[in-house]
C-alpha positions in Angstrom: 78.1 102.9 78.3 76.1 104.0 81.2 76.3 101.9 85.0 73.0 102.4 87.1 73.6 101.2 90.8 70.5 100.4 92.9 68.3 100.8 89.7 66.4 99.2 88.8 64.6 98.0 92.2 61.7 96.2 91.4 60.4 93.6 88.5 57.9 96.8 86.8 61.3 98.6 86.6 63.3 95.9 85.3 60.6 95.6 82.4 61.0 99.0 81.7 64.3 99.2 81.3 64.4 96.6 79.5 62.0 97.4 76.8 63.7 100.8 76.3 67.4 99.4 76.1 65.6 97.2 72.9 63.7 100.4 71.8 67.9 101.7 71.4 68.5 98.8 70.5 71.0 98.4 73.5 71.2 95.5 76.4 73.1 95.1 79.3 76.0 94.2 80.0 76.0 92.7 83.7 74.5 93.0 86.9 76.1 92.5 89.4 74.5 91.2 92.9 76.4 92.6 96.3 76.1 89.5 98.4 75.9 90.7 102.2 75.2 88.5 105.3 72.1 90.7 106.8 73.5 90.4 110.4 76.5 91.5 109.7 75.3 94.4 107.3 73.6 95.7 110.1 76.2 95.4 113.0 78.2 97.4 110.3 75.8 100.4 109.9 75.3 100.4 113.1 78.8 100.9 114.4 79.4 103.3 111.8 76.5 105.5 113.1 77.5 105.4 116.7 81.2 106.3 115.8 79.9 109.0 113.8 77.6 110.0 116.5 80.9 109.6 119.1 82.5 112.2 116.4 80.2 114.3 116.6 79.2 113.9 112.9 75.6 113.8 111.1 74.1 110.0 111.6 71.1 109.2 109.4 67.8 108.9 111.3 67.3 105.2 110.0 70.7 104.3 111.0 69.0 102.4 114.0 68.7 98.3 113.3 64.5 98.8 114.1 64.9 101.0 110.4 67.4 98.6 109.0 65.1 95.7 109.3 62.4 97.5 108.3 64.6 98.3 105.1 65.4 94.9 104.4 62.1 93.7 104.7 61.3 96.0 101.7 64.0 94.6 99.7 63.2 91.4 100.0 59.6 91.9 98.9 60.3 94.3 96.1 64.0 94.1 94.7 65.1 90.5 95.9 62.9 89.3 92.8 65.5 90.8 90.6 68.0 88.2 91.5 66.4 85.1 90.1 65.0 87.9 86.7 68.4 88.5 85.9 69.9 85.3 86.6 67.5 83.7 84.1 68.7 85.7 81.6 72.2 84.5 82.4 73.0 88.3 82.9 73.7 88.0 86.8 77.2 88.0 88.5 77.3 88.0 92.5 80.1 89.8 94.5 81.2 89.5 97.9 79.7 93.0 99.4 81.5 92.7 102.8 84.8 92.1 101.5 87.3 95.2 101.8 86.3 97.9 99.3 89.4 97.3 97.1 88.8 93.6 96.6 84.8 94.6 96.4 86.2 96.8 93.5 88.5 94.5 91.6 85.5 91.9 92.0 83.3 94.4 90.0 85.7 95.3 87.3 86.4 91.4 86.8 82.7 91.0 86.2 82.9 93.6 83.4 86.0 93.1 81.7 84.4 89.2 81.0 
């Protein structure tokens, strides 16, 4: 089986993917929604950037919450659609995103051993 994560991103996508998994004659399995709180999400990237900038390490030039908004805006208007595509097609599964990244693992293989 193949996983895609962060594709598809937006409804046109979705349709295509989904017209070529019936062209195989294949479907999909799960998808699985990381549920975040936004504030938090940010406060998180945040921090990691400054302690990486602290370390002296490479920090990502949107790393800044002005660029995070401005990336969540963008979800919202083209990939939160997804959410509500999948779920009517009783294919969606949320997960807690902002749990530690073994539980936010064990979450995700529970969803796709069911």
């Amino acid at each position: 089986g193949f996983v895609f994560d962060g594709f598809p991103r937006t409804l046109a996508q979705a349709d295509a993917l989904a017209a070529l998994l019936e062209e195989q004659g294949q479907t999909l399995d799960a998808v699985i929604e990381l549920e975040v709180n936004d504030d938090v999400l940010v406060d998180r990237i945040v921090g990691r950037a400054a302690e990486a900038a602290a370390a002296g390490q490479p920090v990502r030039a949107d790393d800044n919450a002005e660029s995070l908004k401005v990336r969540l805006m963008e979800y919202y208007k083209k990939t939160s659609p997804l959410i509500g595509y999948y779920y009517a097609k009783g294919q969606l599964s949320g997960v807690d995103g902002l749990g530690e990244m073994a539980e936010v693992k064990a979450a995700i293989a529970g969803v796709l051993d069911s």
